[in-house]
Backbone bond lengths (Angstrom), bond angles and torsions (degrees), N, CA, C in turn:
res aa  C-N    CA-C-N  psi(-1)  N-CA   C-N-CA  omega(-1)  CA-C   N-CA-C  phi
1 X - - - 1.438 - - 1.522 107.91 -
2 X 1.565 112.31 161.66 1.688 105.22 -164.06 1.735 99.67 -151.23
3 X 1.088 94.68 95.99 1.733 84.92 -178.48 1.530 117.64 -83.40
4 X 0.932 153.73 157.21 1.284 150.21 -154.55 1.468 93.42 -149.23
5 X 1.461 117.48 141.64 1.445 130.05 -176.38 1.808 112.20 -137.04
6 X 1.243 135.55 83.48 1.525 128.12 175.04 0.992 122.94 -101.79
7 X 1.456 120.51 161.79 1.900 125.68 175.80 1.488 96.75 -154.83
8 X 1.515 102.74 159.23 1.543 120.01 -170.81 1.415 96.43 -92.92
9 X 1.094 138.96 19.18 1.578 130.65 -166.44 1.643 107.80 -93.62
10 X 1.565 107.52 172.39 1.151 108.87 -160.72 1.917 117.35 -72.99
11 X 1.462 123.38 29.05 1.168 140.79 154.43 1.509 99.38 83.53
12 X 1.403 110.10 -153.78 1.594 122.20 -150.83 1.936 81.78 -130.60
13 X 1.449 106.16 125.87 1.623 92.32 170.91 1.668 115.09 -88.96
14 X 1.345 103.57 158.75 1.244 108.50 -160.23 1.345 109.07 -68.13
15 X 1.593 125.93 -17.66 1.441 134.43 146.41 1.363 122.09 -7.24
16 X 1.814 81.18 -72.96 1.806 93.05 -157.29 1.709 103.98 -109.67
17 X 1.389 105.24 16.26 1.620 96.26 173.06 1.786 121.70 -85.54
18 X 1.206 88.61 13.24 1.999 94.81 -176.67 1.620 83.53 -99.46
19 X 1.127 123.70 -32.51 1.730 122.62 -159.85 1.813 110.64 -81.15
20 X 1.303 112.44 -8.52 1.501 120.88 -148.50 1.379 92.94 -57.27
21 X 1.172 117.75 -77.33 1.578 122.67 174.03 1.145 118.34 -61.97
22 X 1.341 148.29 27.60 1.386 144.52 125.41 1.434 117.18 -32.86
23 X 1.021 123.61 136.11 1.823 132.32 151.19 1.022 124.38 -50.28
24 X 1.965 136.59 114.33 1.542 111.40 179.17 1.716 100.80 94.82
25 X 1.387 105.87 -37.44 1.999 95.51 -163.62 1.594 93.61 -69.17
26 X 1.362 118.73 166.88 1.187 134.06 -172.24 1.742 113.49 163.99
27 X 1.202 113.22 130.94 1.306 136.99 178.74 1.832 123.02 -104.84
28 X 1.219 92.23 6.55 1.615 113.96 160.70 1.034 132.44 -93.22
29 X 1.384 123.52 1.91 1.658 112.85 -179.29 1.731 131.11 96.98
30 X 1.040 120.78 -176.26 1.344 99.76 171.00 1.592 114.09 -78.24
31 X 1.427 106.59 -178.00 1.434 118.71 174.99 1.866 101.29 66.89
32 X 1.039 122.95 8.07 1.702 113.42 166.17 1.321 96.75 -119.11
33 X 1.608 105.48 163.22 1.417 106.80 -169.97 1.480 122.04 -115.02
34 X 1.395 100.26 -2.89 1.691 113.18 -178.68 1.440 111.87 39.81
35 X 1.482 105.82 66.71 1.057 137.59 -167.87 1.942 115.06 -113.61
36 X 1.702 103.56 -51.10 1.154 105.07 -143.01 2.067 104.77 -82.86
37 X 0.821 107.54 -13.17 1.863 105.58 175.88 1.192 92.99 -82.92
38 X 1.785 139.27 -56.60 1.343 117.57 160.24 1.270 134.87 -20.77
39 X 1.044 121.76 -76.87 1.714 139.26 164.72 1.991 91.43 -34.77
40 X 0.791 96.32 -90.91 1.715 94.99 -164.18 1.725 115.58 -53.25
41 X 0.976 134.06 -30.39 1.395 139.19 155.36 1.822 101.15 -33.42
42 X 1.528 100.72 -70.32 1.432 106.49 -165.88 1.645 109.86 -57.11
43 X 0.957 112.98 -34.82 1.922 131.64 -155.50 2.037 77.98 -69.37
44 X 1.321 112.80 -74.53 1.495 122.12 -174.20 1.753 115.47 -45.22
45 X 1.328 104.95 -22.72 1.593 112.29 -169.26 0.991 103.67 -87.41
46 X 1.573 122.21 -62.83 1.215 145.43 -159.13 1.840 115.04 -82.93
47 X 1.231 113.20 -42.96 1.184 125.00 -176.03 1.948 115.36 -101.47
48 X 1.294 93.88 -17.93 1.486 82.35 177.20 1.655 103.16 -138.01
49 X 1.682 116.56 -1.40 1.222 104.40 178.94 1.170 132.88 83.37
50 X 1.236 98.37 17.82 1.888 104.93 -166.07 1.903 91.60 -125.42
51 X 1.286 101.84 -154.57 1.810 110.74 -174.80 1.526 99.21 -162.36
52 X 1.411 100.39 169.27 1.593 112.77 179.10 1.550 104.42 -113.35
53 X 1.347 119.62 138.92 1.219 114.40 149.12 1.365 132.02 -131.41
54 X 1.082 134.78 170.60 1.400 123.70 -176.33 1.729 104.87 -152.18
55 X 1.586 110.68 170.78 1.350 131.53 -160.24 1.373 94.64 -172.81
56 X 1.943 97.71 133.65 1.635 88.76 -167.80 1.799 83.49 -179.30
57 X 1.463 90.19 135.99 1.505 119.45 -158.21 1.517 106.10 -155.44
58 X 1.471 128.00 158.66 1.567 121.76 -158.17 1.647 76.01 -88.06
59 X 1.275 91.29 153.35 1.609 116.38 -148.21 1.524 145.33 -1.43
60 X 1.502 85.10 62.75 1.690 108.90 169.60 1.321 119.58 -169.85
61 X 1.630 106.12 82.65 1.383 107.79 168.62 1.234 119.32 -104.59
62 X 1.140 110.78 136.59 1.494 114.88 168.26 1.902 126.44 -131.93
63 X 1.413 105.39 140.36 1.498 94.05 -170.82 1.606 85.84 -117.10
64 X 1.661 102.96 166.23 1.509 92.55 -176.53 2.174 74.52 -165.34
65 X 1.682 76.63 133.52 1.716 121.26 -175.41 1.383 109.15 -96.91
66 X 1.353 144.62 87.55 1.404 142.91 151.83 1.085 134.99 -102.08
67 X 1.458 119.49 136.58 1.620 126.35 -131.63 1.613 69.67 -131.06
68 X 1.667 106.19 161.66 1.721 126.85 158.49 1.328 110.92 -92.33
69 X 0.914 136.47 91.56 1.280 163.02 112.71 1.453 90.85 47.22
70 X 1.352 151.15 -60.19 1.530 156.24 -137.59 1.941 92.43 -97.44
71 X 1.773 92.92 -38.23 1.809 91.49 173.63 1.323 137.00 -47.73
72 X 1.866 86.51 -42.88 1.503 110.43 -151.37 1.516 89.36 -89.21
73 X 1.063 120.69 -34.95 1.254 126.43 -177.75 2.106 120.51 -60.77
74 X 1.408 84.91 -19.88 1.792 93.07 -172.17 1.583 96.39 -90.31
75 X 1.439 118.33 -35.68 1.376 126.50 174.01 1.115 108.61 -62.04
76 X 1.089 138.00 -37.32 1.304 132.47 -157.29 1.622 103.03 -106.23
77 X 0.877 125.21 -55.34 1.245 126.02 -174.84 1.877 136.55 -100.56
78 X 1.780 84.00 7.09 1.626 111.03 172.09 1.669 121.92 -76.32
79 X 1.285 117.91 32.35 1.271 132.99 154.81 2.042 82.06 126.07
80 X 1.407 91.59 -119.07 1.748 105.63 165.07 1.541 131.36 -15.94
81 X 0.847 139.15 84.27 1.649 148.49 171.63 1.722 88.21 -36.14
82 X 0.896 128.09 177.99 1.267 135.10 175.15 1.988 116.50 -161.35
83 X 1.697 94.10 -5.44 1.329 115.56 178.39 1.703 102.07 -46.37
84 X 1.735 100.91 154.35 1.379 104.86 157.42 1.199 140.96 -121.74
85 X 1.145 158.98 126.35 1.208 151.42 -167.88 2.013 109.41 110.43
86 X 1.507 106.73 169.38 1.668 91.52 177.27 1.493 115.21 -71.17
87 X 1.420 111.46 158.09 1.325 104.59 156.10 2.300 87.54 116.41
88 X 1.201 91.16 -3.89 1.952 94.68 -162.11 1.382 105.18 -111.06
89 X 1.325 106.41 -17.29 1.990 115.69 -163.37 1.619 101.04 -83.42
């Protein structure tokens, strides 16, 4: 499965797009923790086996989520749904 994520915004600079998944990195200032592509990188790698990638240019970013198929498949159909929200039960 492959989720795909885009926005028209003014993109990722070519600076700080080697840094994205760093720990701590962040282009917000204080009080953020440049935390959260860390956290979710690992969750997709580690827990479902898949990776993130991204491509990103002033107005055209896109991130894109792909899972192994044999994973998603044990989650999903290994007795218990574990989904959240309606529409998952």
């Amino acid at each position: 499965m492959v989720v795909e994520i885009a926005d028209d915004g003014s993109g990722i600079p070519p600076e700080v797009q080697s840094h994205i998944f760093e720990p701590f990195y962040t282009t917000k200032g204080v009080g953020r923790n440049g935390l959260g592509l860390v956290i979710s990188s690992r969750i997709v790698a580690n827990r479902h086996n898949g990776e993130i990638e991204f491509s990103s240019a002033p107005g055209d970013t896109a991130s894109k989520c792909a899972y192994r198929s044999s994973t998603l498949r044990n989650r999903v159909d290994g007795g218990k749904r574990r989904g959240v929200g309606k529409g998952w039960n």
